[in-house]
C-alpha positions, -999 to 999 in steps of 0.1 A, spaced: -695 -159 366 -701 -125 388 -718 -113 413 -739 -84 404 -758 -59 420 -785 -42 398 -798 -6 418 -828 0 399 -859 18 411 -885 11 383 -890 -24 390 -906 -40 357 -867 -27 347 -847 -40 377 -866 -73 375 -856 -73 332 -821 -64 341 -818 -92 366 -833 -115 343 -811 -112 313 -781 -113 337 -791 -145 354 -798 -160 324 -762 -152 313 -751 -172 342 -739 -144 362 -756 -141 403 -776 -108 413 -795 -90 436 -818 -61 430 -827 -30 452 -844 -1 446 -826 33 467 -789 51 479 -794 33 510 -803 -1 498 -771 5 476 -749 12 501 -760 -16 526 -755 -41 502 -720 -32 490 -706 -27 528 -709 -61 532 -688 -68 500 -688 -94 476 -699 -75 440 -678 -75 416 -705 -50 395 -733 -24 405 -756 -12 377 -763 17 391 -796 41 379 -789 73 378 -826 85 391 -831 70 427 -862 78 451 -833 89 478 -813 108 454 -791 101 422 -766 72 416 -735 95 411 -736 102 447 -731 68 455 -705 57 428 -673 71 457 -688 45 483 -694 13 457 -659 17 442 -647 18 477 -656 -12 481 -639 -28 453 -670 -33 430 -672 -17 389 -699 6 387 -719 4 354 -737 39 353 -773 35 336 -789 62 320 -823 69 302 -813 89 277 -774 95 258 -754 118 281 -752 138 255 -790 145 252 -792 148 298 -788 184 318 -757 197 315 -751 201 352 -759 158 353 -736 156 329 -710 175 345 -713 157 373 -711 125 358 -675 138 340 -659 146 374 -664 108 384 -631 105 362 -633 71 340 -668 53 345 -684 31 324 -723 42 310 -748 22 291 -781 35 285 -816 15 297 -826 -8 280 -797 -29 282 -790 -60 252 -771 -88 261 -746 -72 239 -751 -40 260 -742 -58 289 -712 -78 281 -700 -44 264 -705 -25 298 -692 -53 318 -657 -47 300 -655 -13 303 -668 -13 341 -634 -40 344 -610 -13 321 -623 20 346 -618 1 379 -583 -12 367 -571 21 353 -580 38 386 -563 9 409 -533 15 381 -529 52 391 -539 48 425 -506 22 426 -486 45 404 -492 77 432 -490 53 464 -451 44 449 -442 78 441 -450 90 478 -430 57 485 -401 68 464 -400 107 474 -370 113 490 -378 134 526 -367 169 522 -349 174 554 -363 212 568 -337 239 556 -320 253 592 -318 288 583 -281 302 587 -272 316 618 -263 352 608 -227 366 622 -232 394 648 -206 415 662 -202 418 695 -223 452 712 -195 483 715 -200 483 749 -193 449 755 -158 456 743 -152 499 746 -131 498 775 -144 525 801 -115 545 804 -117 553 761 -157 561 765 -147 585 790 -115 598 768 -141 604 739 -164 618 760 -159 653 765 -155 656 722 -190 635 717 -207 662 746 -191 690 728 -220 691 699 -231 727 703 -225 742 664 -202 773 662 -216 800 635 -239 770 617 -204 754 606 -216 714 627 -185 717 641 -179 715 682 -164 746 693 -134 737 707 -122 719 672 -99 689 679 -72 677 655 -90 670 619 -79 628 625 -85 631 655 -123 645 653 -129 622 619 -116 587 636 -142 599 666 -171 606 647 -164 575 625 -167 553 658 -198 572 668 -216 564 632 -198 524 635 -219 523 676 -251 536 664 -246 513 629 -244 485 654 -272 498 677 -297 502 651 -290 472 632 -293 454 663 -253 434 655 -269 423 624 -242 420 601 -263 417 567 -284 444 578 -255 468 589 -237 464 554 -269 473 538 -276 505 561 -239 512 557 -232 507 524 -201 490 527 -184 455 523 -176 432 545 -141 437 548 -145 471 550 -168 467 573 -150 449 595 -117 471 590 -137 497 606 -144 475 638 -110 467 636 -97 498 635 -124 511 666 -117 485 686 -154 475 681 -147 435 671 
């Protein structure tokens, strides 16, 4: 048969438990705390723990995660219906997930009832504990997206030649407004003065959007070809 360990502190009730389950062939062992518990389930070898819920060290659903670890069914046993205990108990006894509970005292029917839920609990868990340990298995490894490498144009005065800054020059100092017009006071030739401050507004676009294409069509408002027209057009690719 099994091997039983019966965690009872009361022990006219331990000893009755142990009795009944000996005499239905099955081998057991009694203690009476947490610590007793735990001890004898480290060294493995139980297939079932009826476990009290009311220990001298504390309760028996603090112990359930370290006997199931160890391969054994727990068998919770309760002295009243759950239904009937504090509801904080009770609501600890819900977040063990699937458990098996029989309430003291135990018939032989009682016993071989508990016995086969205890078995349906533990292999439901080892069922889903399989199920999760394949899909991690199977999950296919999501390779880190490499952000893309925005485009950048190349800085104006990496590519103005000298002689054309100093050509422009003497139209980009001549800023002082005539009569509140915003016009320079020597006025050049309407092209002339349009194409310059059009390659002004393109340097400080590429200044300020630090050759950030995206960016620079958002601030300018443009497309992309468009955009790049203009450089064209300014020298400025």
């Amino acid at each position: 048969m099994a091997r039983i360990l019966v965690v009872e502190d009361k022990f006219s009730d331990g000893r009755a438990l142990t009795r009944q389950l000996d005499e239905m062939g099955h081998e057991t062992k009694h203690v009476v705390s947490q610590g007793q518990a735990v001890s004898a389930v480290e060294g493995g070898g139980y297939e079932y723990v009826f476990l009290d819920l009311t220990l001298p060290d504390g309760d028996g659903v603090e112990v359930v995660p370290d006997i199931r670890n160890s391969g054994a069914a727990v068998v919770l046993l309760l002295e009243t219906s759950k239904e009937e205990m504090d509801a904080e108990v009770a609501g600890r006894i819900e977040a063990l997930g699937e458990t098996a509970i029989a309430q003291k005292p135990l018939s032989e029917d009682d016993i071989v009832t508990s016995i086969e839920k205890a078995d349906a609990c533990r292999q439901k868990r080892l069922s889903m504990a399989e199920k999760e340990k394949s899909a991690e298995k199977d999950e296919p490894v999501r390779e880190e997206a490499v952000p893309a490498k925005e485009e950048t144009a190349p800085a104006a005065a990496e590519v103005a030649p000298a002689a054309e800054r100093a050509a422009e020059k003497p139209v980009e100092d001549a800023d002082a407004v005539a009569g509140g017009t915003g016009l320079p006071k020597r006025l050049p030739k309407l092209k002339a003065y349009r194409d310059q401050m059009e390659k002004r507004y393109l340097r400080r676009l590429l200044k300020d959007s630090g050759g950030n294409v995206k960016k620079a069509l958002t601030m300018a408002g443009v497309s992309r070809a468009s955009y790049y027209n203009l450089l064209k057009k300014h020298g400025l690719n």
